[in-house]
Jmol script that loads the backbone (N, CA, C; Angstrom):
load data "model"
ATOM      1  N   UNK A   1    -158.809  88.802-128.756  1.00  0.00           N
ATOM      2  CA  UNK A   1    -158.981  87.971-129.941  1.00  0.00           C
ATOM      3  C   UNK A   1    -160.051  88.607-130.837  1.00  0.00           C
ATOM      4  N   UNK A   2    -159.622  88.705-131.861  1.00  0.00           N
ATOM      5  CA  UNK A   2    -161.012  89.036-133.359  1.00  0.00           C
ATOM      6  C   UNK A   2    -161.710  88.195-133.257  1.00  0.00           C
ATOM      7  N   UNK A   3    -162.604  88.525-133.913  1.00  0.00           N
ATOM      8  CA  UNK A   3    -163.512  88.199-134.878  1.00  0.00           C
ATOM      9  C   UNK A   3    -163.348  87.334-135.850  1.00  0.00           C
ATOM     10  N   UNK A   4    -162.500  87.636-136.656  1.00  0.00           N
ATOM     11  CA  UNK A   4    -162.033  86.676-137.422  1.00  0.00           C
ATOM     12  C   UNK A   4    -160.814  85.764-137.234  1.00  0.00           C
ATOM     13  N   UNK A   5    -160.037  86.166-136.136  1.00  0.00           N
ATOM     14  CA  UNK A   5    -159.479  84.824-135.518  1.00  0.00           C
ATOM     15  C   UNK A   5    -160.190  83.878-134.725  1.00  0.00           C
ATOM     16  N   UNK A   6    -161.276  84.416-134.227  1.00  0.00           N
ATOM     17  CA  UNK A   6    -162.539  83.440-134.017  1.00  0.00           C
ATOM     18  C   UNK A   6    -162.549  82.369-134.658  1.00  0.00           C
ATOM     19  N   UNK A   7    -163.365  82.996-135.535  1.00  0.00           N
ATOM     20  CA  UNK A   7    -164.259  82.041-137.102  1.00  0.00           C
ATOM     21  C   UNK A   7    -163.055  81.337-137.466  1.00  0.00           C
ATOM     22  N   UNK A   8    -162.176  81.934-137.448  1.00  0.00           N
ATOM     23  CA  UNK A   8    -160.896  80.955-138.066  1.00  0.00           C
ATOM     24  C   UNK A   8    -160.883  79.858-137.357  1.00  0.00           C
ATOM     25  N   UNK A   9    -160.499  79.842-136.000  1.00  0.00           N
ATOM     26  CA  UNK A   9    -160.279  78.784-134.895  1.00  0.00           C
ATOM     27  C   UNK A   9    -161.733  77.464-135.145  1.00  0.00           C
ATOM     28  N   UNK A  10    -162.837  78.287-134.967  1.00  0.00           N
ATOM     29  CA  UNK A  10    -163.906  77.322-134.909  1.00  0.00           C
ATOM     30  C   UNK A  10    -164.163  76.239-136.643  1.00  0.00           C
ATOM     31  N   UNK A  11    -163.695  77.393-137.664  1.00  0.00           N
ATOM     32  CA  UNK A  11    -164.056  77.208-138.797  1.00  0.00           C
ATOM     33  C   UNK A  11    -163.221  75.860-139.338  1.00  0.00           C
ATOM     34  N   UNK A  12    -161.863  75.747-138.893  1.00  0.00           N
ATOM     35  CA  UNK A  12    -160.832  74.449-139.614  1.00  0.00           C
ATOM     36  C   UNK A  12    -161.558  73.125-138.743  1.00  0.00           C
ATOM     37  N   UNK A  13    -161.460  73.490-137.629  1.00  0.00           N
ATOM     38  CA  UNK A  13    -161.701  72.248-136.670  1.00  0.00           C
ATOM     39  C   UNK A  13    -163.327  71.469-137.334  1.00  0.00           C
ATOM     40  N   UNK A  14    -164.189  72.900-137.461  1.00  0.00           N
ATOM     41  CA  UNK A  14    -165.919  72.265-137.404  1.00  0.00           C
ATOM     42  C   UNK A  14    -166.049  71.380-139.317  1.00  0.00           C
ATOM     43  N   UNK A  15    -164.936  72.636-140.214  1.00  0.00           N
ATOM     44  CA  UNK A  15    -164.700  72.107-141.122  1.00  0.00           C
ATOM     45  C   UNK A  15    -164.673  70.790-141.617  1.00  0.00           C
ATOM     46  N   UNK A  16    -163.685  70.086-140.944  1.00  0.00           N
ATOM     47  CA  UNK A  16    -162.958  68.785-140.523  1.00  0.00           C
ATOM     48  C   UNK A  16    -164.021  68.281-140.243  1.00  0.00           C
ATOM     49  N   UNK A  17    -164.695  68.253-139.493  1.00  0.00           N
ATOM     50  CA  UNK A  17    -165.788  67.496-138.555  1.00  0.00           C
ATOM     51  C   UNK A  17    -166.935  67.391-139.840  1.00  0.00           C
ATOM     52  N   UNK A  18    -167.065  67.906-140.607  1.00  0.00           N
ATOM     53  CA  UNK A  18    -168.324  68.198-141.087  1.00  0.00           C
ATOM     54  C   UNK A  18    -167.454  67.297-142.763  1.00  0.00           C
ATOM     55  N   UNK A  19    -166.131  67.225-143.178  1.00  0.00           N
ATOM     56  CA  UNK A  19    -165.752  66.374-144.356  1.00  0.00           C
ATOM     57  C   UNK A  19    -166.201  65.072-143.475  1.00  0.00           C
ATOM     58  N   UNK A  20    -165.257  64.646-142.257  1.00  0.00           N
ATOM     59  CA  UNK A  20    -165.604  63.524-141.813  1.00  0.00           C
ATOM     60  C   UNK A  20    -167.402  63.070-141.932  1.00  0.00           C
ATOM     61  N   UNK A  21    -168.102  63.550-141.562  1.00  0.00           N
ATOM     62  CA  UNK A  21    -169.401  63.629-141.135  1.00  0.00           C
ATOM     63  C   UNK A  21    -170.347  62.830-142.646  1.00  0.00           C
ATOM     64  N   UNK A  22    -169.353  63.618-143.756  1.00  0.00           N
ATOM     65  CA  UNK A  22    -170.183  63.765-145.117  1.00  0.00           C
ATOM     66  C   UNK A  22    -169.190  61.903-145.836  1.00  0.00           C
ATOM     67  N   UNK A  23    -168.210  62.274-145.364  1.00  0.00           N
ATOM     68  CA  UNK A  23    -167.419  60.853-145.748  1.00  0.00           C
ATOM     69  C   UNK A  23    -168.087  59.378-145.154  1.00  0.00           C
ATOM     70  N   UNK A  24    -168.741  59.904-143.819  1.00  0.00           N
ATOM     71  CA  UNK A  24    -169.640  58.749-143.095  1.00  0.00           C
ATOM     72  C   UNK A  24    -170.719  58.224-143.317  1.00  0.00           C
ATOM     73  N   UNK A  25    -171.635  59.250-144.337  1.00  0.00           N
ATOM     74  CA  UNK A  25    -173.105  59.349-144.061  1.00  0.00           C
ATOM     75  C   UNK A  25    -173.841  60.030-145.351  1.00  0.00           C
ATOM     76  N   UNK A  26    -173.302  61.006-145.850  1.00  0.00           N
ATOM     77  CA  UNK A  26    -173.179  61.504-147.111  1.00  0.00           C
ATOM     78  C   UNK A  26    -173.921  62.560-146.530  1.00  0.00           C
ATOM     79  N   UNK A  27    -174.460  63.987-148.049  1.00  0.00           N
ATOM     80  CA  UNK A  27    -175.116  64.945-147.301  1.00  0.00           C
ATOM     81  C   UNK A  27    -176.795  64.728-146.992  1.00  0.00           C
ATOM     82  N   UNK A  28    -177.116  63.862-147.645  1.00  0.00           N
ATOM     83  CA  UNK A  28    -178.267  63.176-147.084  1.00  0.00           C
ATOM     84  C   UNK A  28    -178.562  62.375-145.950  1.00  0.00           C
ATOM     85  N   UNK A  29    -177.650  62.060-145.467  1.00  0.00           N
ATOM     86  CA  UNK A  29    -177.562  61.436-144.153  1.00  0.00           C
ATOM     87  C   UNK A  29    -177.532  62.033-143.368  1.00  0.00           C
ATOM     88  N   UNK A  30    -176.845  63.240-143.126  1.00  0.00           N
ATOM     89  CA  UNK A  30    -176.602  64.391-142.173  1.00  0.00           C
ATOM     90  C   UNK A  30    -178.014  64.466-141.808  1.00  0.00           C
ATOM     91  N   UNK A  31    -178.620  64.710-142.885  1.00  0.00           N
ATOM     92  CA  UNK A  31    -180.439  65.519-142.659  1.00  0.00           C
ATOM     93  C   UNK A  31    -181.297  63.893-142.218  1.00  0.00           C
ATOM     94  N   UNK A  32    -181.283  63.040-142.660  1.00  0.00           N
ATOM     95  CA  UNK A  32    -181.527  62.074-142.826  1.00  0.00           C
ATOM     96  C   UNK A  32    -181.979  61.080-141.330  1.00  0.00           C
ATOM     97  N   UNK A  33    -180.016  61.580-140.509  1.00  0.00           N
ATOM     98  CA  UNK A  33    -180.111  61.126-139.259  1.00  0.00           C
ATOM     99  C   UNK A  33    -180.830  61.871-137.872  1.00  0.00           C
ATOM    100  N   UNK A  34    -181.473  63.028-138.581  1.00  0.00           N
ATOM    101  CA  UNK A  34    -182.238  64.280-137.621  1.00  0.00           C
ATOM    102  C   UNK A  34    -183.954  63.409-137.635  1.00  0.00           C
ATOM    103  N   UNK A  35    -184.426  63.086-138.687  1.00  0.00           N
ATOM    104  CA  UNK A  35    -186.133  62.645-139.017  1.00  0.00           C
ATOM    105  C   UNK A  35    -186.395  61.758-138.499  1.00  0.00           C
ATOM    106  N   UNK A  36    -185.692  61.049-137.345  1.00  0.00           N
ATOM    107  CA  UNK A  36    -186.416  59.708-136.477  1.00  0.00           C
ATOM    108  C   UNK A  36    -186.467  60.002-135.096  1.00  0.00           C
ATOM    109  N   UNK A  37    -187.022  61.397-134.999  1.00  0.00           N
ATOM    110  CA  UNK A  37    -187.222  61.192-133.499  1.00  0.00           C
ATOM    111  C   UNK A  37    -187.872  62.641-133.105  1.00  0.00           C
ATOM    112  N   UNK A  38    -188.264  63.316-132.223  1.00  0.00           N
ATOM    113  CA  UNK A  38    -188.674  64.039-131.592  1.00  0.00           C
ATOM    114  C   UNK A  38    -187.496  65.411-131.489  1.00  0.00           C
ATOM    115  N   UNK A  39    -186.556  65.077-131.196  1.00  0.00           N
ATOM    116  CA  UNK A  39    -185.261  65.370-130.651  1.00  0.00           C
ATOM    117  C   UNK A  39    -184.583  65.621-131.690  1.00  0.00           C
ATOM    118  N   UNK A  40    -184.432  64.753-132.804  1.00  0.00           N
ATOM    119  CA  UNK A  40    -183.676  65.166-133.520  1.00  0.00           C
ATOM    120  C   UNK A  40    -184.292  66.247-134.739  1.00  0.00           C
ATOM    121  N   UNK A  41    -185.314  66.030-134.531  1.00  0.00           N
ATOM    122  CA  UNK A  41    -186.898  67.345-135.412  1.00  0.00           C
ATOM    123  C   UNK A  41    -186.381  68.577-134.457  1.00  0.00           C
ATOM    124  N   UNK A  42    -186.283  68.888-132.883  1.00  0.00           N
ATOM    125  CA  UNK A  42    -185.580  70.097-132.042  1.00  0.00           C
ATOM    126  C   UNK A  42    -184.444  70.831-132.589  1.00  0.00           C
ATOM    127  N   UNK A  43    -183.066  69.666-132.776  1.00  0.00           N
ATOM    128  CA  UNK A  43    -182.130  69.860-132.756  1.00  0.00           C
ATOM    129  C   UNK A  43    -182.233  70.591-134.095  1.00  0.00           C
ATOM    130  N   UNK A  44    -182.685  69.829-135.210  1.00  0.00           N
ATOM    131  CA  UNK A  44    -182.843  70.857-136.915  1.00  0.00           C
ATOM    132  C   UNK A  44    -183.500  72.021-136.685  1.00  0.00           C
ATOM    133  N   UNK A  45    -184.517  71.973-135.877  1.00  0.00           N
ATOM    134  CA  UNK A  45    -185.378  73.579-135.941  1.00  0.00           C
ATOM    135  C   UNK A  45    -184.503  74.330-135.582  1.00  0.00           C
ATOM    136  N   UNK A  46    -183.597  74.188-134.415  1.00  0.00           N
ATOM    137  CA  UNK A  46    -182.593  75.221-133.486  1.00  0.00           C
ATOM    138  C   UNK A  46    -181.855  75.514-134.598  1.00  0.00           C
ATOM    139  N   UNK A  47    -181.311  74.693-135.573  1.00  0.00           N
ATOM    140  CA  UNK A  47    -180.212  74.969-136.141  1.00  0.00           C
ATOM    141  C   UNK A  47    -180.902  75.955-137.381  1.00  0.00           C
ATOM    142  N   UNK A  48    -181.945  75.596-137.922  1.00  0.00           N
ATOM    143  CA  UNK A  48    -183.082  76.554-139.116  1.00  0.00           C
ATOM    144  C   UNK A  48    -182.756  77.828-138.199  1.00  0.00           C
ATOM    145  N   UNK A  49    -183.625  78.152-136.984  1.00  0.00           N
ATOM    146  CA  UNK A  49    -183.982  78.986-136.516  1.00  0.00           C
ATOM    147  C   UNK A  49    -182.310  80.052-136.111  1.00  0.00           C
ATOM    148  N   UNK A  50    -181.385  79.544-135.911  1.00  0.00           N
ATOM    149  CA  UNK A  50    -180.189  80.114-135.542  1.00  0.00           C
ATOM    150  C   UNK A  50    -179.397  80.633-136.909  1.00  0.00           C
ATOM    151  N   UNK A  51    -179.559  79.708-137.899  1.00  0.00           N
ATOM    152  CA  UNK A  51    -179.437  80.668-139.104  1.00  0.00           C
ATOM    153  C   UNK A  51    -179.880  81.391-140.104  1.00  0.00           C
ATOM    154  N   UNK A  52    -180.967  81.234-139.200  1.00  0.00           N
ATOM    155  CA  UNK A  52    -182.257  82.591-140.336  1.00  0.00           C
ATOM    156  C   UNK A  52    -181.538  84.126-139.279  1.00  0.00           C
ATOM    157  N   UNK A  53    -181.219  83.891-138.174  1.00  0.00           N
ATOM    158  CA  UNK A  53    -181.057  84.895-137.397  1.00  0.00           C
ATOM    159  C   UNK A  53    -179.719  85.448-137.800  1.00  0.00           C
ATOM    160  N   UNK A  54    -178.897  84.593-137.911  1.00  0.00           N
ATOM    161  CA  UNK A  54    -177.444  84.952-138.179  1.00  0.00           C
ATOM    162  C   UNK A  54    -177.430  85.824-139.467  1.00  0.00           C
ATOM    163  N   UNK A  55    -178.301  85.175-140.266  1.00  0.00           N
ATOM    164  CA  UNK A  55    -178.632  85.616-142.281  1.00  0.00           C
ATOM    165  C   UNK A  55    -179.390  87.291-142.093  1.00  0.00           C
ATOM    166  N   UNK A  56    -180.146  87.319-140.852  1.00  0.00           N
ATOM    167  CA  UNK A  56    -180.494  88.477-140.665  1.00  0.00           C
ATOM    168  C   UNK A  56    -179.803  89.766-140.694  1.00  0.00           C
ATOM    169  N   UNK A  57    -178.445  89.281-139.563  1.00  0.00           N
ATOM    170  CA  UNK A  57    -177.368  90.167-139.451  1.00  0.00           C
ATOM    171  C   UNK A  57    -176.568  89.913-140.404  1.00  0.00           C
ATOM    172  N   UNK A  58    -176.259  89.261-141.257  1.00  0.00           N
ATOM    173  CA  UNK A  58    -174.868  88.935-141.899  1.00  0.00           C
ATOM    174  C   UNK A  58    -175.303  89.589-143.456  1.00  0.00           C
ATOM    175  N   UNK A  59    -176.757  89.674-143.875  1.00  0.00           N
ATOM    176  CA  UNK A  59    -176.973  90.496-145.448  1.00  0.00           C
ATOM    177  C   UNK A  59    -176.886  92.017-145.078  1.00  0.00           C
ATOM    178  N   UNK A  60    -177.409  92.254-144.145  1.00  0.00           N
ATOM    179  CA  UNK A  60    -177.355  93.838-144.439  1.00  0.00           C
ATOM    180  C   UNK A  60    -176.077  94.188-144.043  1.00  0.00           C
ATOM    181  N   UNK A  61    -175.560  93.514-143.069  1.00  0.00           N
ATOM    182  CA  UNK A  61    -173.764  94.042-143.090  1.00  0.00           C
ATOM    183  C   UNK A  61    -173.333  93.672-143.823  1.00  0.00           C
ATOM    184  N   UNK A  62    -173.331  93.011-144.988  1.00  0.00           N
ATOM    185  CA  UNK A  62    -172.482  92.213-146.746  1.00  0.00           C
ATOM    186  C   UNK A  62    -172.705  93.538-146.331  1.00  0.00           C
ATOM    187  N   UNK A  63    -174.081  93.834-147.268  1.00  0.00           N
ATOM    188  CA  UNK A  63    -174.669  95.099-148.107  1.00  0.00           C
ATOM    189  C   UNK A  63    -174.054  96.543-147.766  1.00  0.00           C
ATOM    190  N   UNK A  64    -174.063  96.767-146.385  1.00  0.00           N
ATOM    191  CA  UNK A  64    -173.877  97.666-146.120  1.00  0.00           C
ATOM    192  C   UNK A  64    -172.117  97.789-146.535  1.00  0.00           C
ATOM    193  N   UNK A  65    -171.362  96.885-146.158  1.00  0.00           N
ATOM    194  CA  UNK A  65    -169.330  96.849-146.631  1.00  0.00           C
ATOM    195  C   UNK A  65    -169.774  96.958-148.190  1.00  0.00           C
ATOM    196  N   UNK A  66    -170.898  97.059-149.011  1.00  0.00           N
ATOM    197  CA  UNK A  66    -170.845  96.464-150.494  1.00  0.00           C
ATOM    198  C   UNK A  66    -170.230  95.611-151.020  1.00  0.00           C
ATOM    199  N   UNK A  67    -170.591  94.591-150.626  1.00  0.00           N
ATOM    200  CA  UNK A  67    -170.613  93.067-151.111  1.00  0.00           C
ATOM    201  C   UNK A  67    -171.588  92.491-150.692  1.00  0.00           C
ATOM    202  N   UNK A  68    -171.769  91.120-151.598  1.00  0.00           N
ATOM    203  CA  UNK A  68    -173.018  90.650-152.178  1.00  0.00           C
ATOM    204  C   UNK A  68    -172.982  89.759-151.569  1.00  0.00           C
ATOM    205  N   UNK A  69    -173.944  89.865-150.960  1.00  0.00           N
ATOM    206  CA  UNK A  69    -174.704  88.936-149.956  1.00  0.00           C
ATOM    207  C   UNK A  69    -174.798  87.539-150.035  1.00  0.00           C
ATOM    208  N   UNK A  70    -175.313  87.135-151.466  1.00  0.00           N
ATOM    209  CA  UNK A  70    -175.613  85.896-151.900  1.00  0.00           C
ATOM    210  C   UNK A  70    -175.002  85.176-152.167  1.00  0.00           C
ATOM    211  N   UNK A  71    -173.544  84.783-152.502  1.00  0.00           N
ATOM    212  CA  UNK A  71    -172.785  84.026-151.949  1.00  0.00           C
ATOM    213  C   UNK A  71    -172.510  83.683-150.737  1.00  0.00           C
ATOM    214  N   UNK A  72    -172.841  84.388-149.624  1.00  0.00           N
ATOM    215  CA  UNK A  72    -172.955  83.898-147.906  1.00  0.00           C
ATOM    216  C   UNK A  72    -174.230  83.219-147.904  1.00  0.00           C
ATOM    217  N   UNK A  73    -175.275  83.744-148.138  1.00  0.00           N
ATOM    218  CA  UNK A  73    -176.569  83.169-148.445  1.00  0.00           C
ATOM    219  C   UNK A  73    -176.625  81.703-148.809  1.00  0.00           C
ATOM    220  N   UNK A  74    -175.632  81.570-149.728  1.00  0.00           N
ATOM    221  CA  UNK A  74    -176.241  79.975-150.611  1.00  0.00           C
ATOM    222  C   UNK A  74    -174.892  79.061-149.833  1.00  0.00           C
ATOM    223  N   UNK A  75    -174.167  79.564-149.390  1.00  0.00           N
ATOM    224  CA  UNK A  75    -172.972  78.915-148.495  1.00  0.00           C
ATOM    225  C   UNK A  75    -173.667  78.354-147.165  1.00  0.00           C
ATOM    226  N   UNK A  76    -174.547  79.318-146.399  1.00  0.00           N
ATOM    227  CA  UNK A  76    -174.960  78.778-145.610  1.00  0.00           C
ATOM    228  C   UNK A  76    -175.821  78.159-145.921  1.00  0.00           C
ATOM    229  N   UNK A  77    -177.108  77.793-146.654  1.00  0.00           N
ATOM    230  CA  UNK A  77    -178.058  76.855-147.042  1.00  0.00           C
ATOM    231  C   UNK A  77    -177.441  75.941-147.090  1.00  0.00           C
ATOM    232  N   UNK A  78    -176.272  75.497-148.198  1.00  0.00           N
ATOM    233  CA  UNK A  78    -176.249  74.451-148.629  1.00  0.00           C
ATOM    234  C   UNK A  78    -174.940  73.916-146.892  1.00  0.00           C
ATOM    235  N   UNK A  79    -173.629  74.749-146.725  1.00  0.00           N
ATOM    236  CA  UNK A  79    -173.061  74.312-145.858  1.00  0.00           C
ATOM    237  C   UNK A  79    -173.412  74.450-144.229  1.00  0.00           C
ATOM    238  N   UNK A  80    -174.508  75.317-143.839  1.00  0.00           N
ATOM    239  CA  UNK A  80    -174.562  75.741-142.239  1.00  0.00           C
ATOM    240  C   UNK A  80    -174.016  76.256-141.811  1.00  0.00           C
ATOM    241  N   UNK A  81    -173.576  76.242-140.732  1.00  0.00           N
ATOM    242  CA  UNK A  81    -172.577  77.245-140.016  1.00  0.00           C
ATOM    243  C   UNK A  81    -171.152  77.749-140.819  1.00  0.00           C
ATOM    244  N   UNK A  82    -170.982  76.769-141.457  1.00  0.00           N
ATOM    245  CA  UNK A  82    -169.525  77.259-142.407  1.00  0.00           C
ATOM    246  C   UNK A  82    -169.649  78.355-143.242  1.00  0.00           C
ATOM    247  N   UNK A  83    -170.797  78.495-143.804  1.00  0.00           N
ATOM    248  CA  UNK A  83    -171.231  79.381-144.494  1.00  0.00           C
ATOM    249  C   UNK A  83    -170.846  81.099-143.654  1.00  0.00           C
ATOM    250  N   UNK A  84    -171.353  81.540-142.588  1.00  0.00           N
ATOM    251  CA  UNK A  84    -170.914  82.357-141.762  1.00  0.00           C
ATOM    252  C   UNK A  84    -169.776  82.533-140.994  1.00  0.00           C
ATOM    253  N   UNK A  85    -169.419  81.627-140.814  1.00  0.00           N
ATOM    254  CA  UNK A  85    -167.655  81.415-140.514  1.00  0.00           C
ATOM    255  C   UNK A  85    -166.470  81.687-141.583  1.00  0.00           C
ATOM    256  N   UNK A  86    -167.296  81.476-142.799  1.00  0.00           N
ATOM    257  CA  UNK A  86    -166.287  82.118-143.710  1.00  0.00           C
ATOM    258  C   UNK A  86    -166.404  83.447-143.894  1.00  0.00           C
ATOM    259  N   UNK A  87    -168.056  83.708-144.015  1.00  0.00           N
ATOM    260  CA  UNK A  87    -168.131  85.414-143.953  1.00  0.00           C
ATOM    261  C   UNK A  87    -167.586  86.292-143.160  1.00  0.00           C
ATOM    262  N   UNK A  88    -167.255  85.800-142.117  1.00  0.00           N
ATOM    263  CA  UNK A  88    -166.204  86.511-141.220  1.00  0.00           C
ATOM    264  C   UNK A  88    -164.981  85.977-141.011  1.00  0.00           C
ATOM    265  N   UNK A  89    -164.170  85.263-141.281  1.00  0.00           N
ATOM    266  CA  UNK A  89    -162.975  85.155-142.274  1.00  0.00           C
ATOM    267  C   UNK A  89    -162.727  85.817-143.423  1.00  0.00           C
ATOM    268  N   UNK A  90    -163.128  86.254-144.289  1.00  0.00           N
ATOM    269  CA  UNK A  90    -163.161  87.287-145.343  1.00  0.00           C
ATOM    270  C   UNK A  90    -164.187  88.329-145.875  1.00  0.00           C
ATOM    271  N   UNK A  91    -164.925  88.530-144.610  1.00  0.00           N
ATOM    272  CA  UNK A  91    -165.443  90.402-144.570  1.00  0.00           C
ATOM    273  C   UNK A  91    -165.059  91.333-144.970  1.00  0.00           C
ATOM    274  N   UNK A  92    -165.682  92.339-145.393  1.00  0.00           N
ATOM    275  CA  UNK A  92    -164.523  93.653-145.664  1.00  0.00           C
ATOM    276  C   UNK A  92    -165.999  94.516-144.616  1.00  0.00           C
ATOM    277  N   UNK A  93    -164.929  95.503-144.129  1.00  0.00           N
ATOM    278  CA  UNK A  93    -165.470  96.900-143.484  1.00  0.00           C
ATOM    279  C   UNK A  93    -166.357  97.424-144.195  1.00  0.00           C
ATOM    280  N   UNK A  94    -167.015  98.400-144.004  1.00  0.00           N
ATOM    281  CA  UNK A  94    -168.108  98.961-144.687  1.00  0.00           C
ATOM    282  C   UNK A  94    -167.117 100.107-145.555  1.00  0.00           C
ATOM    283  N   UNK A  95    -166.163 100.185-145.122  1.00  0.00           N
ATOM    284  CA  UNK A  95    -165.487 101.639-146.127  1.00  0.00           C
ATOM    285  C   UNK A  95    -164.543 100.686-147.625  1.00  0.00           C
ATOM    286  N   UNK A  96    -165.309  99.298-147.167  1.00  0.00           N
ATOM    287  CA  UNK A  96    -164.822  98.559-148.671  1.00  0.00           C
ATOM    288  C   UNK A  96    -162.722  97.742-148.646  1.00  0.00           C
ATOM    289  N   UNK A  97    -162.351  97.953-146.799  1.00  0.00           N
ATOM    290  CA  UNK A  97    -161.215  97.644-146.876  1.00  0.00           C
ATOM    291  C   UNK A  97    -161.490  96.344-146.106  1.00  0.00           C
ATOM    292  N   UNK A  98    -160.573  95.618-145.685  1.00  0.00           N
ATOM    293  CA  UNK A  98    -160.846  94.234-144.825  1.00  0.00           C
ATOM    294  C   UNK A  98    -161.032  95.001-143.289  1.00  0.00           C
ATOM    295  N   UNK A  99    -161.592  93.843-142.873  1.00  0.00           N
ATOM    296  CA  UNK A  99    -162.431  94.434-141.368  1.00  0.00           C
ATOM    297  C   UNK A  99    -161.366  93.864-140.079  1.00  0.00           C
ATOM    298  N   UNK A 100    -160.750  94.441-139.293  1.00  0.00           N
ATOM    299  CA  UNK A 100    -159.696  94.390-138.338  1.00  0.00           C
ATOM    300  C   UNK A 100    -160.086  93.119-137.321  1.00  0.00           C
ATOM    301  N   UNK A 101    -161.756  93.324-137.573  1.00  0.00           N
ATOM    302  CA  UNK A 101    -162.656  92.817-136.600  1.00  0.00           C
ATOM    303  C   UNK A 101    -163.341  91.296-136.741  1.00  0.00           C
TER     304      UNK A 101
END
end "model"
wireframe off; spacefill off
backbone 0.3
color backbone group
């Protein structure tokens, strides 16, 4: 299995989960329902801390295929994990063709 049949698989399902999520609670609620507790202050850091790491690897490989980073960048801020799940759903290789991978 790819790479990007990966991201694909995880990406429709978490997708889904995350309209539902925003239809329930709005996008302020999402963040909203993390600030009353100990636990839920953990659970946001893990998730900060897991996509500063991901953003690490995922700009200089844009950069390096030449493409621009900053649309993955502001995808993941504003969406999270979707944001990188799409970047590898529509990657290109570094020689500028789509990535097999």
């Amino acid at each position: 299995m790819t790479k990007r049949t990966l991201a694909l698989i995880l990406l429709v399902p978490f997708t889904l989960l995350t309209l539902y999520a925003l239809q329930q609670v709005g996008y302020v609620g999402i963040f909203d329902y993390h600030r009353h507790s100990p636990a839920g202050w953990q659970v946001f850091a893990d998730l900060v801390i897991a996509l500063v790491l991901v953003l690490s690897w995922m700009v200089p490989e844009a950069r390096k295929a030449g493409q621009n980073p900053w649309p993955w960048v502001v995808a993941t801020l504003f969406l999270g994990s979707i944001g990188p799940l799409l970047y590898l759903v529509f990657r290109r290789s570094p020689g500028g063709a789509e990535s097999p991978a």
